[in-house]
C-alpha positions in Angstrom: -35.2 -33.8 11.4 -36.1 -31.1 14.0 -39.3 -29.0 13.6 -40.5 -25.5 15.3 -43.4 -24.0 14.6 -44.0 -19.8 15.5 -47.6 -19.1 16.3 -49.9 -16.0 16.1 -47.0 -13.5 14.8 -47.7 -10.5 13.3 -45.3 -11.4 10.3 -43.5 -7.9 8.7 -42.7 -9.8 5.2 -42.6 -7.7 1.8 -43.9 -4.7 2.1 -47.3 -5.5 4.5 -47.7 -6.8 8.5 -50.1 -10.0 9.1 -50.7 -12.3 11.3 -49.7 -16.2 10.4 -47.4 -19.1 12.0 -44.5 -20.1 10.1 -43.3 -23.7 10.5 -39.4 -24.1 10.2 -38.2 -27.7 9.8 -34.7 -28.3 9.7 -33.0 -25.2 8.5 -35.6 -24.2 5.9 -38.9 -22.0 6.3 -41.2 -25.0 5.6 -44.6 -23.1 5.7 -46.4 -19.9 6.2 -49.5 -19.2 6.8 -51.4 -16.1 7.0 -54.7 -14.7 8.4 -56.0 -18.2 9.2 -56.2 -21.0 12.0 -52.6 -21.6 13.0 -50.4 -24.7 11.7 -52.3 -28.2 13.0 -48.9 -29.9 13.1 -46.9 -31.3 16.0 -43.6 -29.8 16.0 -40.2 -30.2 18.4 -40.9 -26.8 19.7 -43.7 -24.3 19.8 -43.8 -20.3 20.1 -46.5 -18.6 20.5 -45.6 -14.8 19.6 -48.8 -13.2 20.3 -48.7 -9.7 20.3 -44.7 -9.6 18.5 -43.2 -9.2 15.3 -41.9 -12.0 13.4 -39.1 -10.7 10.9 -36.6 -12.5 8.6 -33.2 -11.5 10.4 -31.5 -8.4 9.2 -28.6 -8.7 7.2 -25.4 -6.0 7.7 -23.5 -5.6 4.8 -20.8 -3.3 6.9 -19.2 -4.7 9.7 -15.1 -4.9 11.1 -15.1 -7.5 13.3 -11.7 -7.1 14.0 -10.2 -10.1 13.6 -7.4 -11.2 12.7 -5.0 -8.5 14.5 -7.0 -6.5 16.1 -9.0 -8.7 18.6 -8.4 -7.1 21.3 -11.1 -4.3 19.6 -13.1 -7.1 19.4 -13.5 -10.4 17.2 -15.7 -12.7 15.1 -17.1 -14.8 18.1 -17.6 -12.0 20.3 -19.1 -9.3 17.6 -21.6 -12.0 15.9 -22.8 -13.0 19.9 -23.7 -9.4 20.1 -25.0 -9.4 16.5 -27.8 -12.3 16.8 -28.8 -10.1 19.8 -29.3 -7.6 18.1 -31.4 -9.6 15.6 -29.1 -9.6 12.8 -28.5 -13.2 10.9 -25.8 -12.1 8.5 -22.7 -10.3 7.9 -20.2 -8.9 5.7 -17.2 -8.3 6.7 -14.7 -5.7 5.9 -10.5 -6.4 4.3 -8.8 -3.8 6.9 -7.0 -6.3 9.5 -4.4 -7.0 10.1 -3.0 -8.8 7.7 -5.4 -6.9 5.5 -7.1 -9.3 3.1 -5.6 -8.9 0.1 -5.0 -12.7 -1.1 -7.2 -15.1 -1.7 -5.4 -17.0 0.8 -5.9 -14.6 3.7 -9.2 -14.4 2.5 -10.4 -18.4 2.5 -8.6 -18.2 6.2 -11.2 -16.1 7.3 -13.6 -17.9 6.3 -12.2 -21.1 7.8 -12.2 -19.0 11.1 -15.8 -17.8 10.4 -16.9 -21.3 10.4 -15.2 -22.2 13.7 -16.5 -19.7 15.9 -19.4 -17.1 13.8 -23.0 -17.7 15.9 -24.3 -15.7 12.4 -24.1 -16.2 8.8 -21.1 -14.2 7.4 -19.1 -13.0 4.2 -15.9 -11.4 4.0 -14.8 -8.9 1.5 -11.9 -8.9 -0.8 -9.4 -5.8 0.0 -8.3 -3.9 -3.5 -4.7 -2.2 -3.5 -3.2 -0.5 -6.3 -1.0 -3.6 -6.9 -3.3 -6.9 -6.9 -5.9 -7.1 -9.6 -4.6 -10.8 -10.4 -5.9 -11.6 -6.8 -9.1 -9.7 -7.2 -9.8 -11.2 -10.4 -9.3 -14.8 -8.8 -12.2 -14.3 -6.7 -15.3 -16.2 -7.0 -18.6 -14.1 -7.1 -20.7 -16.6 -6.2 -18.7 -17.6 -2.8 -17.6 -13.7 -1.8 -20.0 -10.7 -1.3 -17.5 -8.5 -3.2 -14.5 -6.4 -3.8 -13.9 -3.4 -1.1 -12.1 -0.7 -2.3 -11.1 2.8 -0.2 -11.4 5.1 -3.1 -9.4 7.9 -1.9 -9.5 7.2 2.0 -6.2 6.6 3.2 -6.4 3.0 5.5 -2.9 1.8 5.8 -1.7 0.6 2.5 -5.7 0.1 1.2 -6.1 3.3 -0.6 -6.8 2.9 -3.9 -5.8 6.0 -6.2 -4.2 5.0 -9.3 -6.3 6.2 -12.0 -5.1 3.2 -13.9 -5.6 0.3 -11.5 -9.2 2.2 -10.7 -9.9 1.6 -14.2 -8.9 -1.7 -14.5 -11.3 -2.7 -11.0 -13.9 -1.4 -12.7 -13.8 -2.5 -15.8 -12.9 -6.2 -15.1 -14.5 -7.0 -11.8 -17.4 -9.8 -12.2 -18.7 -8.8 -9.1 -20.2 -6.5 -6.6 -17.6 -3.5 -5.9 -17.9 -2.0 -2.5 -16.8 1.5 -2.2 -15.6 3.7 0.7 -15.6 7.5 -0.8 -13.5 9.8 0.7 -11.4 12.1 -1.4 -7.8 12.4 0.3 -6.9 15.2 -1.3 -9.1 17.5 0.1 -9.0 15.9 4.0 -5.2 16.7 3.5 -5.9 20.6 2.8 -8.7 20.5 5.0 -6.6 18.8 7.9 -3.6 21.2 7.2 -6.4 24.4 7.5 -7.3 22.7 11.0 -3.6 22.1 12.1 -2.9 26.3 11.2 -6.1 27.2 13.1 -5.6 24.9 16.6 -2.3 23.3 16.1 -1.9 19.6 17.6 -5.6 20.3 19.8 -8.3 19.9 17.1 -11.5 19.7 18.9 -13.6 16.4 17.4 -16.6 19.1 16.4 -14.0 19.9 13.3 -14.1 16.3 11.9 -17.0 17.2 9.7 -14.8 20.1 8.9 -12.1 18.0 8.0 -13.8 15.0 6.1 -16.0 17.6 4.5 -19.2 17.4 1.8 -16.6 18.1 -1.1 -14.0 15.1 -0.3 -17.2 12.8 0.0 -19.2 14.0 -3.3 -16.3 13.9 -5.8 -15.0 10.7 -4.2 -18.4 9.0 -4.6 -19.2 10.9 -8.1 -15.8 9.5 -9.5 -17.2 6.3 -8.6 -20.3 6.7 -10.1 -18.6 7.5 -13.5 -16.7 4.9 -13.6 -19.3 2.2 -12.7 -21.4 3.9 -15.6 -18.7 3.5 -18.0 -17.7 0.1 -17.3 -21.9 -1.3 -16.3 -20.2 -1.8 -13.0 -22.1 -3.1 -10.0 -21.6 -0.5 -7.6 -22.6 -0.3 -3.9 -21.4 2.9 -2.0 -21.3 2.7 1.9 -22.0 4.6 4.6 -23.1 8.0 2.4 -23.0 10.7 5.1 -24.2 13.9 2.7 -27.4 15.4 1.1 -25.2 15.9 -1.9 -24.5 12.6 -2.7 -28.0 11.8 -2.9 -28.1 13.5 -6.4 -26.3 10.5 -7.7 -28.9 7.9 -6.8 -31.8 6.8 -8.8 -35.1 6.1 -7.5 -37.5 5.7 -10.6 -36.2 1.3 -11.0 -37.1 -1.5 -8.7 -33.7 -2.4 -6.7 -33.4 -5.2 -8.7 -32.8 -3.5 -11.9 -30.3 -1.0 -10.2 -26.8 -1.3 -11.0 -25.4 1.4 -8.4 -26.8 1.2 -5.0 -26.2 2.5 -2.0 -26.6 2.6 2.2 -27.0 4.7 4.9 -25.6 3.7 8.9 -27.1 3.9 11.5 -25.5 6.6 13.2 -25.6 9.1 10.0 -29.6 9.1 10.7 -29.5 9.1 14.4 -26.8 11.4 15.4 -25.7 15.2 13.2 -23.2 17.6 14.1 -24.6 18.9 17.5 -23.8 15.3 19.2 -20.2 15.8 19.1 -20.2 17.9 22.1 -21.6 15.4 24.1 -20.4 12.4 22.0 -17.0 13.4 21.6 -14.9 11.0 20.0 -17.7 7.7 20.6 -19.2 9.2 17.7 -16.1 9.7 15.8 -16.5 7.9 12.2 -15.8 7.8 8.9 -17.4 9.4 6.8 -17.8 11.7 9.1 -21.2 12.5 10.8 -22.3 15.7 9.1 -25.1 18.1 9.6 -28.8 18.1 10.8 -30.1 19.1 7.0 -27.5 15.8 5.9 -29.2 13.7 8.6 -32.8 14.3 7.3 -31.3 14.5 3.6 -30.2 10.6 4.1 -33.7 9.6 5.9 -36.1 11.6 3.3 -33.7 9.8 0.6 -34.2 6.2 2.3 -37.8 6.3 2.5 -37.8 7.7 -1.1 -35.9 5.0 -2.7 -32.7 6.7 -3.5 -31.0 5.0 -0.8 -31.1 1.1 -0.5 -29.8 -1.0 2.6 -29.1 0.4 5.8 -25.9 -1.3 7.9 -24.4 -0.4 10.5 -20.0 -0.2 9.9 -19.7 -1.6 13.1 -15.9 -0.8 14.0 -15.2 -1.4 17.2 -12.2 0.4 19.5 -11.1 0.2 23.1 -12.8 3.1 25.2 -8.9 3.7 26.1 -7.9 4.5 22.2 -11.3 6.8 21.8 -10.2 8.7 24.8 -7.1 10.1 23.2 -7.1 13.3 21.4 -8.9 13.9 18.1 -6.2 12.7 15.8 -5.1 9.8 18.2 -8.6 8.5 18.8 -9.6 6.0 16.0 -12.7 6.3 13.5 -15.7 4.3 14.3 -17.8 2.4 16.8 -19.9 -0.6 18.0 -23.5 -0.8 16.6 -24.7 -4.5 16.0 -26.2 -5.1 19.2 -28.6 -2.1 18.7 -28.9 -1.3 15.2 -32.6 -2.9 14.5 -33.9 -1.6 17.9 -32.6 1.6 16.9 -34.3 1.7 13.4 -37.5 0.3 15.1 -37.6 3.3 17.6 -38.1 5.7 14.5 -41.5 3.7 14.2 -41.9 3.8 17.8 -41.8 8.3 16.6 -44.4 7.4 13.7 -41.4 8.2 11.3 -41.0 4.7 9.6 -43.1 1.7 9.6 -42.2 -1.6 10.3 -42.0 -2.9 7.2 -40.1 -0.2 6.1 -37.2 -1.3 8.5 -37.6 -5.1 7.3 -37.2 -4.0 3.4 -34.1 -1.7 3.9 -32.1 -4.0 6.7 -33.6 -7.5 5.4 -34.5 -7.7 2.4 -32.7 -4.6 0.4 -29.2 -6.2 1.1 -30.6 -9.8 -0.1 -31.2 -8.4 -3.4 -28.3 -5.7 -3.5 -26.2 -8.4 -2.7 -27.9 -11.4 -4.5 -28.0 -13.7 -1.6 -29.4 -17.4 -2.0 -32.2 -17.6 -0.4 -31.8 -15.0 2.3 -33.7 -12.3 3.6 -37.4 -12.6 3.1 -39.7 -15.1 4.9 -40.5 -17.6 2.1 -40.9 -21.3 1.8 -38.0 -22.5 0.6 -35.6 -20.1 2.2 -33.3 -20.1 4.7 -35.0 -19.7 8.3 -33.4 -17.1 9.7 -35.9 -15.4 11.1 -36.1 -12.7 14.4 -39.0 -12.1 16.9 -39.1 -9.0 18.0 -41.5 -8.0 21.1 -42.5 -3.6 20.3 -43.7 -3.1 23.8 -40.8 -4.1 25.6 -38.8 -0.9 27.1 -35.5 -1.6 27.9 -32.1 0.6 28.5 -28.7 0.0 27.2 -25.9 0.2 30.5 -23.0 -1.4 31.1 -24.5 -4.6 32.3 -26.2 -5.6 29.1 -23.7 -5.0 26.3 -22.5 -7.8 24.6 -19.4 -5.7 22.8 -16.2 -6.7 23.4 -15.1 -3.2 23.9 -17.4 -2.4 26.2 -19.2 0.6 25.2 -21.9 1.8 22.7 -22.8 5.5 22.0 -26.3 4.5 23.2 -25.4 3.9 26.0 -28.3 5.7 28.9 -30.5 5.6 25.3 -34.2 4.3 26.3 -35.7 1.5 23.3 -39.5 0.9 23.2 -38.5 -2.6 21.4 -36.7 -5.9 22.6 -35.4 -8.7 19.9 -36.3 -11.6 22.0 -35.3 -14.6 19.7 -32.9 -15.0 17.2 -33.0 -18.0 14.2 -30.1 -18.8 12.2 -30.2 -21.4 10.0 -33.5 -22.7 11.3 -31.7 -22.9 15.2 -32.7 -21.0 17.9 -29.5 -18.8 18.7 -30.7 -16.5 21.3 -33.5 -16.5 23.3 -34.0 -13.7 26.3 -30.4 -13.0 26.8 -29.3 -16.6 26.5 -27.4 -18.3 23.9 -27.1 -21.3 22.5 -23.7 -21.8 21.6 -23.7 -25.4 20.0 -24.7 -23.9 16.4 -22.5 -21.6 14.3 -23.4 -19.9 11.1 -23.0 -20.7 7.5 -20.9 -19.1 4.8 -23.4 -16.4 2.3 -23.3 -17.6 -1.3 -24.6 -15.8 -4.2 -26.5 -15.9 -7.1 -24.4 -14.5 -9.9 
């Protein structure tokens, strides 16, 4: 039985910052104390985090680690190494590799894999298609974050948009649904309007254009219907638009909410104006959209409208997002800097901490209905980050842990520095190191 003890933390926990020790034995928080003499106990290690912020890790419910098929993007080991840097404990991760996960055999393979080489906790989704509800149905809610479905965004043979089998998801599913809105439709005309105006040569700057406000509202607004037909539990990703927000509820707690939904990273960070410096690194989907969409999606996160924030971490070589606009893939690395990058909006007195630590840590937990994830409790799981606030650092070449090699931050300036990592009650990553004799554990759920 191995103990640590965490001294003189200021602990960001549930809605408030204090000072305490926590004492972690085994893989459980064991005890916290707050506002008091620290822990008298002996322990196997001690930390004294004077001066830092001790937070339960954040949890992503968004990422493609890229494997199997596509690992030379990147892949489970090397994306979750530059995930616990990035102090993130858990994952979820997306159907569309290759083979796309589609059967609960592909599906229980990945998690086999997971188990092998994953230095975080992880979940994979299970991919819908117009043609395998039986598998869908199959799936246990209590071992699987949820069903993913690309409600009209085409992603090899993913999209989903037969009225009938839409229906059927929604009306059936036990569990969580996970939806992708995008209407196809209207990128086709919009795409063919672009193709008229600059042939072949579209310059990135149109993407917005093309994977407009329109295709993402009545994408997301079908799925809203259907969820409120059927008392589905809904979570839309990545919403990219002011628009959308008129969907979303704020006047329940999250755990009374049946539709929830996220904002990335990069949709509050970046807008429109970044493309012609960005280019294609910034090249996502949903697209990212205008300034007014960009403060939209922050007012409506600090409101309540919007739940979790994630990151769709989709990595692609720097070789495939050189190409032109429609050769150069959608998406990009963001594990590594996610929380650092939500923590500089404190830094700019527009969040608080414990602002970042309800929408990344414990939001998802609850969205999600994770065993005994995401807060710092007694009881639960110790996966827990320290997080130093006065420690400047600057992303370059030399420090990313992305397999790709490249991050849109890169010359980007944080004021914060996640120093350790916890998963599982281990010590993971510590100043740059790793410890890579401890591997994750698989998410389950309370149902």
């Amino acid at each position: 039985m191995s103990t640590t003890l965490i001294t003189h933390a200021v602990i960001v926990n549930e809605g408030k910052q204090a000072r305490g020790s926590v004492l972690v034995r085994d893989n459980l928080i064991d005890k916290v104390v707050y506002d008091g003499e620290p822990l008298q106990v002996k322990a196997d290690m001690v930390i004294d985090a004077k001066g830092r912020y001790l937070m339960p890790g954040a949890i992503d419910d968004q990422v493609h680690f890229r494997e199997p098929g596509l690992t030379h993007k990147g892949d489970i080991s090397s994306e979750s190494r530059a995930a616990v840097a990035g102090g993130i404990t858990s994952y979820m991760d997306m159907p569309n590799t290759n083979p796309q996960t589609t059967t609960q055999i592909l599906l229980e393979e990945k998690y086999r894999r997971a188990s092998e080489v994953s230095m975080a906790n992880y979940s994979f989704y299970m991919g819908a298609t117009n043609d395998n509800l039986g598998e869908l149905l199959e799936t246990n809610p209590t071992r699987v974050c949820g069903i993913k479905i690309f409600m009209g965004a085409s992603t090899g043979n993913m999209l989903v948009d037969n009225p009938e089998t839409l229906r059927d998801i929604f009306s059936k599913s036990p569990m969580l649904i996970a939806v992708h809105c995008e209407d196809e439709s209207i990128i086709r005309g919009n795409t063919a309007s672009a193709k008229a105006r600059f042939g072949d040569d579209v310059p990135v700057y149109f993407h917005p254009v093309i994977r407009d406000e329109d295709a993402c509202y009545r994408s997301s607004l079908l799925a809203v219907e259907l969820a409120e037909k059927y008392g589905t539990r809904l979570h839309i990703l990545h919403l990219s638009t002011a628009r959308e927000i008129e969907l979303l509820r704020s006047d329940m707690p999250l755990s009374a909410k049946k539709i929830t939904a996220e904002v990335c990273v990069h949709h509050l960070v970046f807008d429109n104006r970044d493309y012609f410096t960005h280019g294609n690194l910034i090249k996502w989907n949903p697209a990212i959209k205008t300034a007014r969409d960009k403060e939209a999606l922050f007012q409506g996160l600090i409101e309540g409208k919007i739940d979790v924030v994630a990151t769709d971490h989709a990595p692609h070589t720097l070789a495939e997002k050189q190409n032109t606009y429609f050769r150069a893939p959608s998406g990009g690395p963001l594990v590594q800097h996610s929380l650092v990058a939500m923590l500089e909006f404190c830094t700019k007195g527009m969040l608080q901490p414990e602002q970042v630590v309800t929408k990344m840590c414990h939001a998802p937990a609850e969205a999600f209905r994770i065993d005994r994830r995401g807060f710092i409790r007694e009881g639960y799981f110790a996966d827990l980050v320290i997080v130093d606030p006065l420690s400047h650092w600057t992303v370059s070449a030399d420090n990313l842990l992305y397999k790709c090699g490249w991050s849109p931050f890169t010359g980007v300036s944080f004021s914060s520095t996640i120093t350790h990592t916890f998963v599982n009650g281990n010590l993971v990553y510590e100043n740059g190191r790793f410890n890579e004799q401890h591997r994750g554990s698989r998410l389950t759920f309370n149902k």
